[in-house]
Backbone atoms as SQL, in Angstrom:
CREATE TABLE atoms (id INTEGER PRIMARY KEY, chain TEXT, resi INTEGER, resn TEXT, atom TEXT, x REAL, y REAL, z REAL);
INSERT INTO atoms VALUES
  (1, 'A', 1, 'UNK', 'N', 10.117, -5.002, 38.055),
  (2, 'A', 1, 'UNK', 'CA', 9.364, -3.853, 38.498),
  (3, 'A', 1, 'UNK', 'C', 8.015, -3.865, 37.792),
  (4, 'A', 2, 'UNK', 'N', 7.022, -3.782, 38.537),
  (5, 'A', 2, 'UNK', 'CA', 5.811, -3.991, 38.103),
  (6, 'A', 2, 'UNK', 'C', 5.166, -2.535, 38.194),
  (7, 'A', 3, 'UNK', 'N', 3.940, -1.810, 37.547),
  (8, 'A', 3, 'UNK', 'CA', 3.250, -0.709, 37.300),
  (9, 'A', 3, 'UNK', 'C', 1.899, -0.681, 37.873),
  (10, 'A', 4, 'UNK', 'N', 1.654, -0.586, 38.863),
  (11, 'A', 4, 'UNK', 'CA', 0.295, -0.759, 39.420),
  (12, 'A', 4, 'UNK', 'C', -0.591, 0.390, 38.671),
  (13, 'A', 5, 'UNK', 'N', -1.630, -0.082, 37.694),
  (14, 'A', 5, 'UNK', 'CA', -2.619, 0.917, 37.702),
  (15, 'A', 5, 'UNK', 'C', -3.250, 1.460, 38.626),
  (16, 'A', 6, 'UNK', 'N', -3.541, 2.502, 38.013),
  (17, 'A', 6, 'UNK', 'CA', -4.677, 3.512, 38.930),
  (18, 'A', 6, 'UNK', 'C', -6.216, 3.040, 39.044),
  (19, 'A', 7, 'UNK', 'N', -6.703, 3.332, 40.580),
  (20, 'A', 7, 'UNK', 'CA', -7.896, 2.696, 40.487),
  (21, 'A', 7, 'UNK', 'C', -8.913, 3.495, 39.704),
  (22, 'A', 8, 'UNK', 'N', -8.595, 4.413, 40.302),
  (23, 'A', 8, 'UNK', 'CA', -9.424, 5.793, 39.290),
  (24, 'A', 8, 'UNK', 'C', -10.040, 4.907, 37.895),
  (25, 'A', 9, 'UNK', 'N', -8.742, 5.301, 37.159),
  (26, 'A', 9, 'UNK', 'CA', -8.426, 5.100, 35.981),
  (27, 'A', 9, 'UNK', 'C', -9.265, 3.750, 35.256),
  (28, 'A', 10, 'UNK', 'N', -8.708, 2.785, 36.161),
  (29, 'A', 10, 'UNK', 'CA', -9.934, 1.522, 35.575),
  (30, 'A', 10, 'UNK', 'C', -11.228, 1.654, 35.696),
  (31, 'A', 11, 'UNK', 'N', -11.810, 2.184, 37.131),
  (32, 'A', 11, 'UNK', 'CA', -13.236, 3.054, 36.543),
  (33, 'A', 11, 'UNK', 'C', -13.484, 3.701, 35.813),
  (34, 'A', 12, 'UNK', 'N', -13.011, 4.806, 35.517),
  (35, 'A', 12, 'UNK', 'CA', -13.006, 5.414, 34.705),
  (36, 'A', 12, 'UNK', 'C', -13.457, 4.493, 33.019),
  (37, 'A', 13, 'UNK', 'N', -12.191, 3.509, 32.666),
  (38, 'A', 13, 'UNK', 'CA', -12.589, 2.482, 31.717),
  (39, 'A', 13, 'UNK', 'C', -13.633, 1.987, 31.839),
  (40, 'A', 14, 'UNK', 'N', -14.183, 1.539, 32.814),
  (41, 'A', 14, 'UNK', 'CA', -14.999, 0.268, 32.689),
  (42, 'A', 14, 'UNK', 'C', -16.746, 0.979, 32.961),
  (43, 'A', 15, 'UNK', 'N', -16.988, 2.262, 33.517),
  (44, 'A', 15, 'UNK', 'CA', -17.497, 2.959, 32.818),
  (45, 'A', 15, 'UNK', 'C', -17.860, 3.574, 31.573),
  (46, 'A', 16, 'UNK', 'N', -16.989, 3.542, 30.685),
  (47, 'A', 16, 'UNK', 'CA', -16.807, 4.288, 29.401),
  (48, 'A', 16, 'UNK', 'C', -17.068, 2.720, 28.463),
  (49, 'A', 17, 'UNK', 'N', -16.794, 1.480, 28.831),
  (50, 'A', 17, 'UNK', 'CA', -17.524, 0.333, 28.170),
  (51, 'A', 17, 'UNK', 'C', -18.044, 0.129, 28.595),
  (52, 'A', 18, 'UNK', 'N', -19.309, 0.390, 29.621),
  (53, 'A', 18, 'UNK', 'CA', -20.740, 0.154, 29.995),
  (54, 'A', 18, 'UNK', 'C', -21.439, 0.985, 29.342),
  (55, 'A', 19, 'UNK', 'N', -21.254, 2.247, 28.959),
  (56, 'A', 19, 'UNK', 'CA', -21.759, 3.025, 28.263),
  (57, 'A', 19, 'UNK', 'C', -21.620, 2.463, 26.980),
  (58, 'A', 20, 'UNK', 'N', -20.468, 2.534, 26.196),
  (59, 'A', 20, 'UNK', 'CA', -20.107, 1.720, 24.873),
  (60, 'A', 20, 'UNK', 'C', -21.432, 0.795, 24.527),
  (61, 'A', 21, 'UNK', 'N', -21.535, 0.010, 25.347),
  (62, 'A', 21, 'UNK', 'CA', -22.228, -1.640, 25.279),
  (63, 'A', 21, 'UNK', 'C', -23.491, -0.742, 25.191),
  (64, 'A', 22, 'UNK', 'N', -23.976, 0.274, 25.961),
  (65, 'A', 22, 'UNK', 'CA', -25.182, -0.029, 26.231),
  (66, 'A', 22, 'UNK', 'C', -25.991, 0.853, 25.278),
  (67, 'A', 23, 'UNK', 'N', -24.964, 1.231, 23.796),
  (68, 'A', 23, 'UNK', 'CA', -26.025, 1.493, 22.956),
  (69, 'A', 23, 'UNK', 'C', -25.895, 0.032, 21.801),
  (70, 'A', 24, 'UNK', 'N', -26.616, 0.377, 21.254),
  (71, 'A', 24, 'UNK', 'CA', -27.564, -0.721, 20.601),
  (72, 'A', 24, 'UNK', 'C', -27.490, 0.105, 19.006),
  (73, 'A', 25, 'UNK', 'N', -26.383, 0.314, 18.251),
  (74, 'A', 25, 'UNK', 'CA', -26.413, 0.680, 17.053),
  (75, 'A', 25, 'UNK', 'C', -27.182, -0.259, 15.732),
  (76, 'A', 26, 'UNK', 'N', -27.737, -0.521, 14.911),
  (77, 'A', 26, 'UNK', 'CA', -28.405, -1.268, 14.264),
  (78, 'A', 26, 'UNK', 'C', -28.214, -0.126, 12.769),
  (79, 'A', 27, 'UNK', 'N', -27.699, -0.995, 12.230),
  (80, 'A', 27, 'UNK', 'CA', -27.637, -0.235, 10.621),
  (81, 'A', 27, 'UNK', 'C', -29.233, 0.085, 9.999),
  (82, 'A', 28, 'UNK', 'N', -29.074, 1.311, 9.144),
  (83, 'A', 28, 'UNK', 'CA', -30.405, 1.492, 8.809),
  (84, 'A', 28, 'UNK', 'C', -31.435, 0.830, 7.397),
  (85, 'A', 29, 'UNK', 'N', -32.068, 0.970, 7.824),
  (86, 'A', 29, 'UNK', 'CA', -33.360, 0.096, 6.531),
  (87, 'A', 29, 'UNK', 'C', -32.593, 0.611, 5.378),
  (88, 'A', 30, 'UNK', 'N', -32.327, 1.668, 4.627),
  (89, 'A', 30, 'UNK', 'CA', -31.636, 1.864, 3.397),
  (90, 'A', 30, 'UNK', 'C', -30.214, 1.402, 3.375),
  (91, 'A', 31, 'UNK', 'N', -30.049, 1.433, 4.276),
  (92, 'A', 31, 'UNK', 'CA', -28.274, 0.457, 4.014),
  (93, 'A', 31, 'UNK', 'C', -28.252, -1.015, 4.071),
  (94, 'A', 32, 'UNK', 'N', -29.359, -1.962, 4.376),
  (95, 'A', 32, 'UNK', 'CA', -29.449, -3.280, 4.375),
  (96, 'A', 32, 'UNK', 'C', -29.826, -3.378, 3.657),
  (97, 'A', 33, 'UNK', 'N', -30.855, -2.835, 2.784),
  (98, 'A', 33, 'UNK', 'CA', -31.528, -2.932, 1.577),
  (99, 'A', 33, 'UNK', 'C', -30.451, -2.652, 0.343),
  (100, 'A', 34, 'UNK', 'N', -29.608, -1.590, 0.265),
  (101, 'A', 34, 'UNK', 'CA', -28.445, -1.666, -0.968),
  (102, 'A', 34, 'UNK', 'C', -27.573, -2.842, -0.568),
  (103, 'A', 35, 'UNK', 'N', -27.114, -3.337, 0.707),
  (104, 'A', 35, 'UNK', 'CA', -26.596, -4.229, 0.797),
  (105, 'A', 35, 'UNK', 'C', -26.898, -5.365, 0.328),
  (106, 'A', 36, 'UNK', 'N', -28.000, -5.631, 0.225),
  (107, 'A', 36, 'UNK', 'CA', -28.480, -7.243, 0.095),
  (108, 'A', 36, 'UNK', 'C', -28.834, -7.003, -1.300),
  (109, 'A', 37, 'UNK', 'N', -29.225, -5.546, -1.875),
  (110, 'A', 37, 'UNK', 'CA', -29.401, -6.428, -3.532),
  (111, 'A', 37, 'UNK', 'C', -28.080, -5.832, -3.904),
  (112, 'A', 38, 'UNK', 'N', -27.116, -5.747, -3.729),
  (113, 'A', 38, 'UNK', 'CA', -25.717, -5.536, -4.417),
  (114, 'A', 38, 'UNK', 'C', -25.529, -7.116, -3.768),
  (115, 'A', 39, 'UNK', 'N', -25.225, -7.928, -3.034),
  (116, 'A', 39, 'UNK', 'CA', -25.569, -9.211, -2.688),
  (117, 'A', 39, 'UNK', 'C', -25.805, -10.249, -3.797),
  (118, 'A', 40, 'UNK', 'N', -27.495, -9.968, -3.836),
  (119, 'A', 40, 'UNK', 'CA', -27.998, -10.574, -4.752),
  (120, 'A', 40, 'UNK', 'C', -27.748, -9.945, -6.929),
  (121, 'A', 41, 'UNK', 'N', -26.767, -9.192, -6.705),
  (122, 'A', 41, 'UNK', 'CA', -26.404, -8.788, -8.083),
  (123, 'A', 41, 'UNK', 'C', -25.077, -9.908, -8.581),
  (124, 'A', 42, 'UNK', 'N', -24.785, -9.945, -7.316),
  (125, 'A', 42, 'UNK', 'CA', -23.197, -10.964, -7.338),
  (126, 'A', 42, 'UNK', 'C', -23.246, -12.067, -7.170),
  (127, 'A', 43, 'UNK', 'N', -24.163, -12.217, -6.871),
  (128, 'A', 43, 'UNK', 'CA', -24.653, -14.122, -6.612),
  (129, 'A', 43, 'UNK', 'C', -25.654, -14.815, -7.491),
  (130, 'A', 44, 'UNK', 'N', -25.291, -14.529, -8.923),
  (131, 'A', 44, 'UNK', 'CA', -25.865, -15.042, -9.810),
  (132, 'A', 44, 'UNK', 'C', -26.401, -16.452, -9.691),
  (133, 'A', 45, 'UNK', 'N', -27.350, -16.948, -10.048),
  (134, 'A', 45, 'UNK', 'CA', -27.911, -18.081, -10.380),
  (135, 'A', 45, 'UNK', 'C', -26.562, -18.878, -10.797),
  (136, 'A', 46, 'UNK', 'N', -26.631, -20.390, -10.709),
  (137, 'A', 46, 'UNK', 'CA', -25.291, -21.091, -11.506),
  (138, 'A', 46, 'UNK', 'C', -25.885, -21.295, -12.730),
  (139, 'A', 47, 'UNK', 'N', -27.392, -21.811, -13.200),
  (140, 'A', 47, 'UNK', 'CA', -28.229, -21.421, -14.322),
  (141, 'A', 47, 'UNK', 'C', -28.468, -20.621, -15.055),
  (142, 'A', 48, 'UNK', 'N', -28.088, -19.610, -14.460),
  (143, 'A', 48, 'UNK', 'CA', -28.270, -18.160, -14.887),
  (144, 'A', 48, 'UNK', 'C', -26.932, -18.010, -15.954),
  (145, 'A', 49, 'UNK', 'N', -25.977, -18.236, -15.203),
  (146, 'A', 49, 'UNK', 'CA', -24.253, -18.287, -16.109),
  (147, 'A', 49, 'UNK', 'C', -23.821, -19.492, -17.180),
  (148, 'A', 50, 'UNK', 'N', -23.649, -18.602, -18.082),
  (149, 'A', 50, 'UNK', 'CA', -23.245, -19.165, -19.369),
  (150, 'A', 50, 'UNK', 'C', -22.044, -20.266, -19.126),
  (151, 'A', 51, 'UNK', 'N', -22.182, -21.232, -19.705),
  (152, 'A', 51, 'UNK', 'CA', -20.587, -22.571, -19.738),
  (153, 'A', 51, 'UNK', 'C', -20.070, -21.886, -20.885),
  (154, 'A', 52, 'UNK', 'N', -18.453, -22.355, -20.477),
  (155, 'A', 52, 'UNK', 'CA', -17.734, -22.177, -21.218),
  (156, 'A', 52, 'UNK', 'C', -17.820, -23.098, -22.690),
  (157, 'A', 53, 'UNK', 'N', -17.260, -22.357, -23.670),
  (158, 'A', 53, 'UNK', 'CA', -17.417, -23.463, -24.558),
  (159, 'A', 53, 'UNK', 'C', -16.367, -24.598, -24.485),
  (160, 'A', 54, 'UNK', 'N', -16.940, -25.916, -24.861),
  (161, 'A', 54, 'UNK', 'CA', -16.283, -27.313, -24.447),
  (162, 'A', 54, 'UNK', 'C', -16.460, -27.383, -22.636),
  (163, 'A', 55, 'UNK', 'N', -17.117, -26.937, -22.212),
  (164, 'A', 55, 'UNK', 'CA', -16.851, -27.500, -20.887),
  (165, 'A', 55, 'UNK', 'C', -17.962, -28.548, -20.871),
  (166, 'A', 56, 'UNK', 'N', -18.239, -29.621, -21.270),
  (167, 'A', 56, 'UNK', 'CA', -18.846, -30.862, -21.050),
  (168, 'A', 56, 'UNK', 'C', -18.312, -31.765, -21.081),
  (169, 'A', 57, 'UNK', 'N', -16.473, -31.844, -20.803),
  (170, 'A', 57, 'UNK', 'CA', -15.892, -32.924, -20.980),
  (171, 'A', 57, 'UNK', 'C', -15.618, -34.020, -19.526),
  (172, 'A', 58, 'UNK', 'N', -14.588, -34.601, -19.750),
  (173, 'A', 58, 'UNK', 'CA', -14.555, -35.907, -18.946),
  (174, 'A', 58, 'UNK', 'C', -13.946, -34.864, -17.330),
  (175, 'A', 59, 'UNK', 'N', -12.872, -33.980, -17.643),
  (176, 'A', 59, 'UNK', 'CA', -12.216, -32.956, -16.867),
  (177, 'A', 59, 'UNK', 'C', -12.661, -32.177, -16.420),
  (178, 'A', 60, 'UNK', 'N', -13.979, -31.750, -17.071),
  (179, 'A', 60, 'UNK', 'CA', -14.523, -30.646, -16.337),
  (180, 'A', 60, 'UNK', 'C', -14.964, -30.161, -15.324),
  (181, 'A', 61, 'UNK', 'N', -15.186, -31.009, -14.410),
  (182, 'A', 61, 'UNK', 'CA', -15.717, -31.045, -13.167),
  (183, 'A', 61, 'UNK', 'C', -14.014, -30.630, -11.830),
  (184, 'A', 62, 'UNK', 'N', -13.023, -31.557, -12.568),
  (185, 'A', 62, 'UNK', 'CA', -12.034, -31.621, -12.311),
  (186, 'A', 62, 'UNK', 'C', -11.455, -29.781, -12.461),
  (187, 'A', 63, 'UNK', 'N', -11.533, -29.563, -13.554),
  (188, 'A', 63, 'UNK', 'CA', -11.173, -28.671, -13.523),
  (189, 'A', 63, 'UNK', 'C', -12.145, -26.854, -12.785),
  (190, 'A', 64, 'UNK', 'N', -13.496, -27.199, -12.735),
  (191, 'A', 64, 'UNK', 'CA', -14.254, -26.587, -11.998),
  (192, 'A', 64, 'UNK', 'C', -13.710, -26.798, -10.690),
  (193, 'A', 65, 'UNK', 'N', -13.549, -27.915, -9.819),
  (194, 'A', 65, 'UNK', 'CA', -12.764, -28.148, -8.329),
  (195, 'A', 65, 'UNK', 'C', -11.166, -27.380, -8.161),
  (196, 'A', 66, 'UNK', 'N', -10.630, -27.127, -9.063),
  (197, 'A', 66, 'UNK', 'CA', -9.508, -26.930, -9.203),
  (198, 'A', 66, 'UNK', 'C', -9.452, -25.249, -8.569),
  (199, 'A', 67, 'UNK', 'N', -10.429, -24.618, -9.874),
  (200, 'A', 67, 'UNK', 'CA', -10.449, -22.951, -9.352),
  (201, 'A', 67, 'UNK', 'C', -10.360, -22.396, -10.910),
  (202, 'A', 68, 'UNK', 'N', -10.024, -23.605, -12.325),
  (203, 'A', 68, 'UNK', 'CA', -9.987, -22.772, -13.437),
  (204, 'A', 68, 'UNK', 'C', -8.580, -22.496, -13.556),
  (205, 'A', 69, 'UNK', 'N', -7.615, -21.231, -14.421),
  (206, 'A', 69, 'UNK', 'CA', -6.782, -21.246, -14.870),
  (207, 'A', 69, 'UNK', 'C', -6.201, -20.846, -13.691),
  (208, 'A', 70, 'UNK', 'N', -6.983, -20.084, -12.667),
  (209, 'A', 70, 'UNK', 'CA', -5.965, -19.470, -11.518),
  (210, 'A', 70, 'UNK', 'C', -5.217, -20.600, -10.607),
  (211, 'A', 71, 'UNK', 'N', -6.535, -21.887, -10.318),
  (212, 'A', 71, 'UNK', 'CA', -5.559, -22.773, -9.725),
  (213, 'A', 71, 'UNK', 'C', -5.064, -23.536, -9.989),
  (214, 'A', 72, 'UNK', 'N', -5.331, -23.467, -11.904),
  (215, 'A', 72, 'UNK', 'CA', -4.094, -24.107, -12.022),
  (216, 'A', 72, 'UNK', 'C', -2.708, -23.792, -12.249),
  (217, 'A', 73, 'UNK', 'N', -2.669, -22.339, -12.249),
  (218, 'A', 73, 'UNK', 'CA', -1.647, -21.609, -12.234),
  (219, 'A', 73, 'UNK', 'C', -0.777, -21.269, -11.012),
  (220, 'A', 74, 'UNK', 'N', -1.648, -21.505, -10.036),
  (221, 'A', 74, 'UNK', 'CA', -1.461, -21.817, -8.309),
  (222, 'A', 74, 'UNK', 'C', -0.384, -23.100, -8.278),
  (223, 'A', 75, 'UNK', 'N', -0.925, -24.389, -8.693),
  (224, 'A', 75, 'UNK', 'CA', -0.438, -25.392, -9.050),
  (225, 'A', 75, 'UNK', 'C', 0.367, -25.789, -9.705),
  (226, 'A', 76, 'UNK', 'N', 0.914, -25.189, -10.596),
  (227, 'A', 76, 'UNK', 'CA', 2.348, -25.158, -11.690),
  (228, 'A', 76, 'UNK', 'C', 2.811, -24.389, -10.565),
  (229, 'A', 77, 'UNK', 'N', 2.818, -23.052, -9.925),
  (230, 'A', 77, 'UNK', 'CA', 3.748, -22.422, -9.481),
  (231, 'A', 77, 'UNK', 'C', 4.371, -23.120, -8.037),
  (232, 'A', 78, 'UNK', 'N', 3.603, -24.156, -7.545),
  (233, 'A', 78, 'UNK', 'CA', 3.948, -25.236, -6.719),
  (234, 'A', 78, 'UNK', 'C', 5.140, -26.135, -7.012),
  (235, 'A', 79, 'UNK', 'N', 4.273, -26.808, -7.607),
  (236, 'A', 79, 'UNK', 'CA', 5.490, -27.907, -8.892),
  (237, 'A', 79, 'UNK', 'C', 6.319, -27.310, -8.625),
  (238, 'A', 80, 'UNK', 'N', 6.642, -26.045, -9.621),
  (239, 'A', 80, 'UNK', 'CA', 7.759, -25.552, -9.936),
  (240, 'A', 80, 'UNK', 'C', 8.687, -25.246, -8.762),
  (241, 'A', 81, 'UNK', 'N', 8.348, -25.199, -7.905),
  (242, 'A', 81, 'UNK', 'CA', 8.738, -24.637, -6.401),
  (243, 'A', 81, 'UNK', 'C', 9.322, -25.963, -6.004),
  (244, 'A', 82, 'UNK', 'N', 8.666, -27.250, -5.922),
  (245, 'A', 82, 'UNK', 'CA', 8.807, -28.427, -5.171),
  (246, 'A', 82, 'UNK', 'C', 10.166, -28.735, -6.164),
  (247, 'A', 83, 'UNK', 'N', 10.186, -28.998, -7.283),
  (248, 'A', 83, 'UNK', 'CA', 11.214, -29.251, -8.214),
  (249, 'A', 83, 'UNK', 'C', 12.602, -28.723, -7.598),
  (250, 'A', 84, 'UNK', 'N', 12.580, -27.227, -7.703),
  (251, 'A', 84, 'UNK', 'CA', 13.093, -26.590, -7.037),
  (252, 'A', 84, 'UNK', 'C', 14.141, -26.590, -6.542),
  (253, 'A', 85, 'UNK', 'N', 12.960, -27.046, -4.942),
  (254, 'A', 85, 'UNK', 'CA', 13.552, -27.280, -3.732),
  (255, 'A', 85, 'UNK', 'C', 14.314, -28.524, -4.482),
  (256, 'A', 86, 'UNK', 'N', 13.886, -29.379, -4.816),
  (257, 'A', 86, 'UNK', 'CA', 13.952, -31.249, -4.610),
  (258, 'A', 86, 'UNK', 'C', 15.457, -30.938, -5.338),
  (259, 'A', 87, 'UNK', 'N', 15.618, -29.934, -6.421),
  (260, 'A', 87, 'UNK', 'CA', 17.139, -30.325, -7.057),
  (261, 'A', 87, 'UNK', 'C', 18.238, -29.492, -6.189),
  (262, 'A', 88, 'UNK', 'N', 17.961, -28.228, -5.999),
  (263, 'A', 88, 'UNK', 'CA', 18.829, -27.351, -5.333),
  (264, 'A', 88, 'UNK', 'C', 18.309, -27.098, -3.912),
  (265, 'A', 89, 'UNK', 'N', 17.967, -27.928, -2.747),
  (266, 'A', 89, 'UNK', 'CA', 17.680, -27.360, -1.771),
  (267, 'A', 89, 'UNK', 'C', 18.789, -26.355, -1.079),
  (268, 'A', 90, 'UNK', 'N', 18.236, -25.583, -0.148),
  (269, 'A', 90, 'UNK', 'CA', 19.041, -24.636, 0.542),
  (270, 'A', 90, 'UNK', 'C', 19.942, -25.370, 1.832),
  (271, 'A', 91, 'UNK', 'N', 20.652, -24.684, 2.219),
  (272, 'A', 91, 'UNK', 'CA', 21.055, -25.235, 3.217),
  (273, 'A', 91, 'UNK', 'C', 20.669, -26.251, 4.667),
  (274, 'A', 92, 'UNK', 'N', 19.957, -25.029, 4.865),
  (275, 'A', 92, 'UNK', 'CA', 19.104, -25.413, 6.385),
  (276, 'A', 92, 'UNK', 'C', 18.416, -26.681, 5.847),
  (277, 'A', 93, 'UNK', 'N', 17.397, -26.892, 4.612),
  (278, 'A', 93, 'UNK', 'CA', 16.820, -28.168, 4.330),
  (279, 'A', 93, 'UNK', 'C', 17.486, -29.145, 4.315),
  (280, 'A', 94, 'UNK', 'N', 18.368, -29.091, 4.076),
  (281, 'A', 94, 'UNK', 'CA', 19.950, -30.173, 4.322),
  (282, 'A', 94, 'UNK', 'C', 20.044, -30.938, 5.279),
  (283, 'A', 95, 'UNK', 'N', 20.487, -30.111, 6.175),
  (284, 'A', 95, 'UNK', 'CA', 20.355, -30.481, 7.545),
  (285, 'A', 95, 'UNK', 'C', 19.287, -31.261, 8.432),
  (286, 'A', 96, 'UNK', 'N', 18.492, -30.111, 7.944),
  (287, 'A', 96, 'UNK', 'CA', 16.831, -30.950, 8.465),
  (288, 'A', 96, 'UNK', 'C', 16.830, -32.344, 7.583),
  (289, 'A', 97, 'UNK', 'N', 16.679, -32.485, 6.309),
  (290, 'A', 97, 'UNK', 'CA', 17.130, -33.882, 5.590),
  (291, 'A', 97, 'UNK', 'C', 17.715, -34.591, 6.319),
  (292, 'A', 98, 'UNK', 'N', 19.450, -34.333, 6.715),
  (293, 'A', 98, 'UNK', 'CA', 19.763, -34.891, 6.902),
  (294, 'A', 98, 'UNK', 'C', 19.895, -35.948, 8.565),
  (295, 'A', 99, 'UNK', 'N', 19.479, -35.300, 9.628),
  (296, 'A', 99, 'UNK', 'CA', 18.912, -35.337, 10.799),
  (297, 'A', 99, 'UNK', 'C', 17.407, -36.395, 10.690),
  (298, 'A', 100, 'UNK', 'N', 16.492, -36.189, 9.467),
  (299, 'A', 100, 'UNK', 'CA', 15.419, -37.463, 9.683),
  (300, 'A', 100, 'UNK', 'C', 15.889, -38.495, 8.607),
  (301, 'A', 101, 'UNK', 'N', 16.880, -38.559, 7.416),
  (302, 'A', 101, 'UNK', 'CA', 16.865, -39.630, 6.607),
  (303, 'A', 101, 'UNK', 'C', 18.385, -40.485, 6.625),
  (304, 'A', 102, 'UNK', 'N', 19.382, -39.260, 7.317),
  (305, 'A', 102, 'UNK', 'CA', 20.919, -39.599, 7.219),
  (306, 'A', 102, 'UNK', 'C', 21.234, -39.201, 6.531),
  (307, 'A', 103, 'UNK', 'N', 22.493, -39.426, 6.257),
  (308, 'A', 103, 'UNK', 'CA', 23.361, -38.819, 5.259),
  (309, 'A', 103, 'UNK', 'C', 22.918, -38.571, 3.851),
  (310, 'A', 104, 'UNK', 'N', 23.096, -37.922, 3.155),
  (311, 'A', 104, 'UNK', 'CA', 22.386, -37.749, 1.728),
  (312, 'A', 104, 'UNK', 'C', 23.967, -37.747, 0.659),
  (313, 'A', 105, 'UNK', 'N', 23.685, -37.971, -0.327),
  (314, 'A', 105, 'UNK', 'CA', 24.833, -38.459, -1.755),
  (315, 'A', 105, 'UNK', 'C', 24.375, -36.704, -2.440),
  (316, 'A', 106, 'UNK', 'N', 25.312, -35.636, -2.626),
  (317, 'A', 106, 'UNK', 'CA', 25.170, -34.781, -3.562),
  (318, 'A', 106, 'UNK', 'C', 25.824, -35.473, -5.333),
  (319, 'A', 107, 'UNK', 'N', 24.990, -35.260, -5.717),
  (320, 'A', 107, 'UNK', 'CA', 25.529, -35.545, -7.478),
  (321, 'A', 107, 'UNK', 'C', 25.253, -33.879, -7.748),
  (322, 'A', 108, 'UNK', 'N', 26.688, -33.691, -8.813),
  (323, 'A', 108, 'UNK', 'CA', 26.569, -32.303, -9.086),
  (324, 'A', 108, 'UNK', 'C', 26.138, -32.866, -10.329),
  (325, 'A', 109, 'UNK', 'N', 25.526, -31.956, -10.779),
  (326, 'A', 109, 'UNK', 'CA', 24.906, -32.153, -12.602),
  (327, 'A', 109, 'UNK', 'C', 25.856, -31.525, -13.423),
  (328, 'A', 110, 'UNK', 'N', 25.732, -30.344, -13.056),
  (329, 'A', 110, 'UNK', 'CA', 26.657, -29.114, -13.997),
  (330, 'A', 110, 'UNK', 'C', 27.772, -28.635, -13.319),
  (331, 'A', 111, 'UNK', 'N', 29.059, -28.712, -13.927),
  (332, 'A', 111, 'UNK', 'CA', 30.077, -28.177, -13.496),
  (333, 'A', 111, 'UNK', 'C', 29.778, -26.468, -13.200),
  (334, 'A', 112, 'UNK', 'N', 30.730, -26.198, -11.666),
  (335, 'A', 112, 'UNK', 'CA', 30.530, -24.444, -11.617),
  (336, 'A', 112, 'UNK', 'C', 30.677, -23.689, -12.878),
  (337, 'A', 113, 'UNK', 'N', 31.438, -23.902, -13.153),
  (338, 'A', 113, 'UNK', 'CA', 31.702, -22.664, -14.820),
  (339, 'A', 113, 'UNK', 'C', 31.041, -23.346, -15.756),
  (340, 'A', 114, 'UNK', 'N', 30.595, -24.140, -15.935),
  (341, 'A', 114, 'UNK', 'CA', 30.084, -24.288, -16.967),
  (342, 'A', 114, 'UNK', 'C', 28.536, -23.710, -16.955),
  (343, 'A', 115, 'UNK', 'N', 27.899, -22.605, -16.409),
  (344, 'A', 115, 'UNK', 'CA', 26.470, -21.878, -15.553),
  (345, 'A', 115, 'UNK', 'C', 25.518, -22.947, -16.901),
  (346, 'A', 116, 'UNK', 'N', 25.402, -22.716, -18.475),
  (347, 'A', 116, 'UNK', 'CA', 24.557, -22.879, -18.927),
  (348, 'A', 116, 'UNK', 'C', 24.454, -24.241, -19.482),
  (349, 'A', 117, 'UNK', 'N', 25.381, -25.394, -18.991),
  (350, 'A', 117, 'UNK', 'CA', 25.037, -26.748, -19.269),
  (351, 'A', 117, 'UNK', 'C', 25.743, -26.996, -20.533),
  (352, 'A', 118, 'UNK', 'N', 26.139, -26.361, -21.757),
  (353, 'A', 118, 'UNK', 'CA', 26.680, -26.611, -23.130),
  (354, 'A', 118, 'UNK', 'C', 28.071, -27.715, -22.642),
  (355, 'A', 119, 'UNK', 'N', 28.654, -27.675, -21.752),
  (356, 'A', 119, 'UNK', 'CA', 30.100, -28.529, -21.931),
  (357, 'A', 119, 'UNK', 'C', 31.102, -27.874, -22.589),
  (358, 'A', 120, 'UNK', 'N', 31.257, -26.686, -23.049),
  (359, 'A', 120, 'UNK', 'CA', 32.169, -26.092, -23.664),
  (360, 'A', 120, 'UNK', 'C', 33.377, -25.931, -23.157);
């Protein structure tokens, strides 16, 4: 069952966005002007900003590409994720594993009761 609009009604619309369109809003001279030097307050010179101390080393550049402590903190929390997966995957990854590589060998590491590894 289909809903035929009203013809009315779409005139009605398509009137009301011809009008829409046909103003021409343009932000005003005092609001482009705080805009652009709050802009230029945040977009410091790279000359302008102080180096860290020791950053002239062999890494540094490396670590400038990176993002600094955030990506590398981005990046451990990866690892840590891939590890993860790679020792305890979930189920469904299993499957999917096992469907493109074949059968897979589980080695258990830690016995069930034993949760914290001691051998007791």
């Amino acid at each position: 069952m289909t809903i035929e609009p009203d013809k009315r009604e779409i005139g009605e619309l398509d009137a009301l966005f011809a009008e829409v369109a046909s103003h021409k809003a343009a932000p005003s001279a005092d609001l482009m002007t705080r805009v652009l030097a709050d802009a230029a307050s945040v977009q410091a010179p790279a000359a302008a900003r102080p180096l860290a101390q020791g950053s002239s080393g062999f890494f540094s550049p490396l670590w400038v590409a990176l993002g600094g402590w955030a990506g590398a903190g981005g990046l451990a929390a990866v690892a840590a994720t891939g590890v993860w997966l790679g020792i305890a995957p979930p189920a469904a990854l299993e499957t999917v594993t096992d469907a493109i590589f074949g059968s897979s060998v589980t080695l258990q590491v830690f016995s069930a009761d034993d949760v914290l590894g001691m051998g007791i």
